[in-house]
C-alpha positions as CSV (number, residue, x, y, z in Angstrom):
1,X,-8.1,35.3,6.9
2,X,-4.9,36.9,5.1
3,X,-3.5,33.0,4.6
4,X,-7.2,31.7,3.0
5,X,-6.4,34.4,0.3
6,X,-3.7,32.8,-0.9
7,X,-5.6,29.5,-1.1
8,X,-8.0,30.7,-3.9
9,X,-5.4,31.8,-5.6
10,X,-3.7,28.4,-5.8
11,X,-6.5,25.8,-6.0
12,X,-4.1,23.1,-6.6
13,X,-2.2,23.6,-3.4
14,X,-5.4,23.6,-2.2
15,X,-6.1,20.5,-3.6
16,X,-2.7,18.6,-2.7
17,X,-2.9,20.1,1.0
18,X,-7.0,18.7,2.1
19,X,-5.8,15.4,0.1
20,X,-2.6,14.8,2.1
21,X,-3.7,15.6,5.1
22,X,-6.9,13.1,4.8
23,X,-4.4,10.4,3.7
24,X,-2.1,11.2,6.8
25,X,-5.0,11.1,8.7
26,X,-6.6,7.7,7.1
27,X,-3.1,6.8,7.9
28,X,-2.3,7.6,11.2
29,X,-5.8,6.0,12.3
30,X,-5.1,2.6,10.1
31,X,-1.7,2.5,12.3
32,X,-3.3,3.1,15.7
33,X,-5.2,0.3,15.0
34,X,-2.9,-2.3,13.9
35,X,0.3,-0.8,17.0
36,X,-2.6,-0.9,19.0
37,X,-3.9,-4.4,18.9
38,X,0.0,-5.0,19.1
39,X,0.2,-3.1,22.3
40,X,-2.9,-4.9,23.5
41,X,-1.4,-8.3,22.1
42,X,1.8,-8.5,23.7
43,X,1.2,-6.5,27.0
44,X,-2.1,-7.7,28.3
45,X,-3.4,-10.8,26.0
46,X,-0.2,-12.3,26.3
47,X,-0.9,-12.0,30.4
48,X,-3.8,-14.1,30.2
49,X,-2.9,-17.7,30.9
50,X,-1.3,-16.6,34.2
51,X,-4.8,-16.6,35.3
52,X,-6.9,-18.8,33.1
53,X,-6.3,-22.1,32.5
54,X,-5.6,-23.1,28.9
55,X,-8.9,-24.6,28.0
56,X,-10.3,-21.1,28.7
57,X,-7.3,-18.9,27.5
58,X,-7.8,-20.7,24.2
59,X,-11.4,-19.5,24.1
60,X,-11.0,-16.0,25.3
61,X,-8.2,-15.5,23.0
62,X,-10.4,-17.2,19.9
63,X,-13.2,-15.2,20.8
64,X,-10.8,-12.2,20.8
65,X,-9.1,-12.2,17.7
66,X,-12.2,-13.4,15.5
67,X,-13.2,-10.2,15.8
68,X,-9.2,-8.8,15.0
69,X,-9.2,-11.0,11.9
70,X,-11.5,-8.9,10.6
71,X,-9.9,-5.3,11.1
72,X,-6.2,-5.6,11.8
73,X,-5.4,-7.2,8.6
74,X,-7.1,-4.0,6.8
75,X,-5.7,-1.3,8.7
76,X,-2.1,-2.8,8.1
77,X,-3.0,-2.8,4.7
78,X,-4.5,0.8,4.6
79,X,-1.4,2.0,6.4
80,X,0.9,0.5,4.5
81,X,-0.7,2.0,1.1
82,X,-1.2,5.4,2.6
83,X,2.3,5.5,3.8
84,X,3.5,4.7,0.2
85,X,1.5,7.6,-0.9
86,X,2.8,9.8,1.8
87,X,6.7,8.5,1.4
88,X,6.3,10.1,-2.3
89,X,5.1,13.3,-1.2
90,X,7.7,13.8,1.4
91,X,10.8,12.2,0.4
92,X,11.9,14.9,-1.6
93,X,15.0,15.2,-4.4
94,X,17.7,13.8,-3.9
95,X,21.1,15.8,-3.4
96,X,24.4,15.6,-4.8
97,X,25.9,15.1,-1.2
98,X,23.3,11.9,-1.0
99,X,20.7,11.0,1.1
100,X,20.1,13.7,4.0
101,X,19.1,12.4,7.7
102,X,15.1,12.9,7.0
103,X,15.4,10.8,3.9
104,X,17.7,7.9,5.7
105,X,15.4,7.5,8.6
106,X,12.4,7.9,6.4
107,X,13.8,5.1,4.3
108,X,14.2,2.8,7.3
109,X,11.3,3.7,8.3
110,X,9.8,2.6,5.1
111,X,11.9,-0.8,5.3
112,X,10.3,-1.7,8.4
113,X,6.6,-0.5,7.3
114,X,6.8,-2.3,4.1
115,X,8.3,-5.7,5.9
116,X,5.3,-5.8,7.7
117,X,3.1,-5.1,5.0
118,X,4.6,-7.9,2.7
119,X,4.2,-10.2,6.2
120,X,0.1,-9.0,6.7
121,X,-0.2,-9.6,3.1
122,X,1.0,-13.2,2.7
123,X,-1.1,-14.0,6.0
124,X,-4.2,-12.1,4.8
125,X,-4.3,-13.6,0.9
126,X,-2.5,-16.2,1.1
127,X,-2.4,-17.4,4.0
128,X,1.1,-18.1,4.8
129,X,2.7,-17.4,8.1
130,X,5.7,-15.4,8.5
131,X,9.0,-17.5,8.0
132,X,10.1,-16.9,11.6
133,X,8.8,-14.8,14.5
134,X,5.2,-16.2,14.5
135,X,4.4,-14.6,17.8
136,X,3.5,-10.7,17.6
137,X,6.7,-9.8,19.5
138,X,8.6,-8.9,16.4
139,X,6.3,-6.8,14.2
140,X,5.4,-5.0,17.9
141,X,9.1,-3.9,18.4
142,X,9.0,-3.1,14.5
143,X,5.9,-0.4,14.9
144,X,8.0,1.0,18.3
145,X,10.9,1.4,15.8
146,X,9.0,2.8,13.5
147,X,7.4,5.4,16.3
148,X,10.9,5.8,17.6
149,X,11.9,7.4,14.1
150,X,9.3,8.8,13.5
151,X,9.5,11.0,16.3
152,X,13.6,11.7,15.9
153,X,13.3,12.5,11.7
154,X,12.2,15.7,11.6
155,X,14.0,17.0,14.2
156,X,17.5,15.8,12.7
């Protein structure tokens, strides 16, 4: 109750704390669903043709990512703009020694993230495929990069 006080007293904290914690949440969800259908992808679809034969892997997989087409693409998109928002809340000044170990790992984080943003984004609108990698191998070791720092950052 004693912490709720001090809430009312600063509406704008408030304000700033229920709307970054509904973006992190929006995002966190939006990139469950894109790793996951990665995860999904490349460790069990990938599996399938070992036991159909093509004629039927190329249906099941059709039949598959129809439905993908239509919520993937969006939740790349959605994470990719909340973590934009949430990259400007957190990045903090910058020092006179430089770039601490938080902001370095965020940044490559952020590389990474907004690579496969621009790469959803020229598939999704404009329907160009990604110069190299066209199989989901790469952007699946990109979000277990991105999971792997995300997990060390704030405890450098």
């Amino acid at each position: 109750m004693h912490s709720l006080k001090y809430l009312t007293i600063f509406p704008k904290i408030k304000g700033f704390i229920i709307t970054f914690t509904f973006i992190h949440l929006i995002h966190f969800f939006a990139v469950f669903i894109y790793g996951g259908f990665l995860f999904v992808d490349n460790l069990f679809m990938s599996k399938m043709p070992q036991t159909l034969d093509e004629e039927e892997h190329k249906k099941a997989r059709e039949a598959i990512m129809m439905h993908v087409r239509k919520v993937v693409p969006w939740a790349l998109l959605v994470a990719v703009a909340s973590g934009i928002y949430l990259i400007g809340k957190v990045f903090g000044p910058i020092s006179e020694d430089g770039l601490s170990n938080f902001q370095i790992l965020l940044s490559i984080k952020a590389f990474f993230g907004l690579w496969l943003g621009v790469r959803g984004f020229n598939q999704k609108f404009f329907k160009i495929n990604p110069f190299m990698f066209k199989s989901h191998l790469f952007p699946f070791g990109c979000v277990i990069l991105i999971i792997l720092i995300s997990q060390i950052m704030y405890n450098v």
